[in-house]
N, C-alpha and C positions, 0 to 999 in steps of 0.2 A: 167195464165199470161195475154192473151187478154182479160178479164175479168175484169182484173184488170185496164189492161188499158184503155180499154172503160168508166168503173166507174170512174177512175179520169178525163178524158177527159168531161165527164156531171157536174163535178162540177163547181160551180162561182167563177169567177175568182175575184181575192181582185179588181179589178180595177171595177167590176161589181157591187162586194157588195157595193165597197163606193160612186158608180156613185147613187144609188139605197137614201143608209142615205143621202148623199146630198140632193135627193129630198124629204127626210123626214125631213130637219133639223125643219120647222116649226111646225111640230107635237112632234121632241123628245126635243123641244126646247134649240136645238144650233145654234148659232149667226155667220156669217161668211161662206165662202165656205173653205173647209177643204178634199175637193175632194183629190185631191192630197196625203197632209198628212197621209190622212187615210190608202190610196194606199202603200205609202211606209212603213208606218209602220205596216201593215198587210201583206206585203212580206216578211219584216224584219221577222217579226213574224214564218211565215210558214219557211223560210229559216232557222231561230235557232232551230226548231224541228226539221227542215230535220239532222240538223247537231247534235242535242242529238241523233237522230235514236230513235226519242219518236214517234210511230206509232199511238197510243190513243192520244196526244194531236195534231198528223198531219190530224184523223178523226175527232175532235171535233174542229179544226178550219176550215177542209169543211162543214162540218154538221152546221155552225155559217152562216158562206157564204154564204152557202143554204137555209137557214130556214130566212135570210134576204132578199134573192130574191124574195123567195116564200111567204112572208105576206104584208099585206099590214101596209103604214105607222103608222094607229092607232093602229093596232095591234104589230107592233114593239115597238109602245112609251110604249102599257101596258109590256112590257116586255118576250114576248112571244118566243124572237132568247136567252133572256140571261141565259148566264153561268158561273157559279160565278168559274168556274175550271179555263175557262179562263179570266176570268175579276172579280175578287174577291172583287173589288170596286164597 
């Protein structure tokens, strides 16, 4: 169980991941600051799988988070965080 809680404690938090694409908007070319938006609807997000009790799409929206902290802008625009599980678009 401490284990478990430490592992969510290390993950990014949505307000981190979106703080992060904001400073990428001119590499994934999006127009506008969208900080915010992004923020809540990636709570949104993480909140509706808390409440399916969907454990696999609660690790593949940290592992998104994650994998957005940790690359750099050019390699986010080539696509390197996407997953069409959770963004089928």
């Amino acid at each position: 169980m401490l284990l478990a809680l430490v592992l969510v404690a290390c993950d990014t938090s949505c307000e981190r991941a979106c703080k992060k694409l904001t400073s990428c908007a001119a590499e994934l070319g999006v127009e506008g600051r969208y900080e915010e938006e992004c923020a809540e609807t990636c709570t949104q997000q993480q909140r509706l799988y808390e409440d399916w009790d969907d454990t696999q799409l609660q690790d593949a929206l940290a592992e998104a988070r994650n994998c957005v902290s940790d690359h750099t802008c050019d390699e986010l625009a080539e696509g390197v965080c996407y997953d069409e599980e959770l963004w089928p678009y």
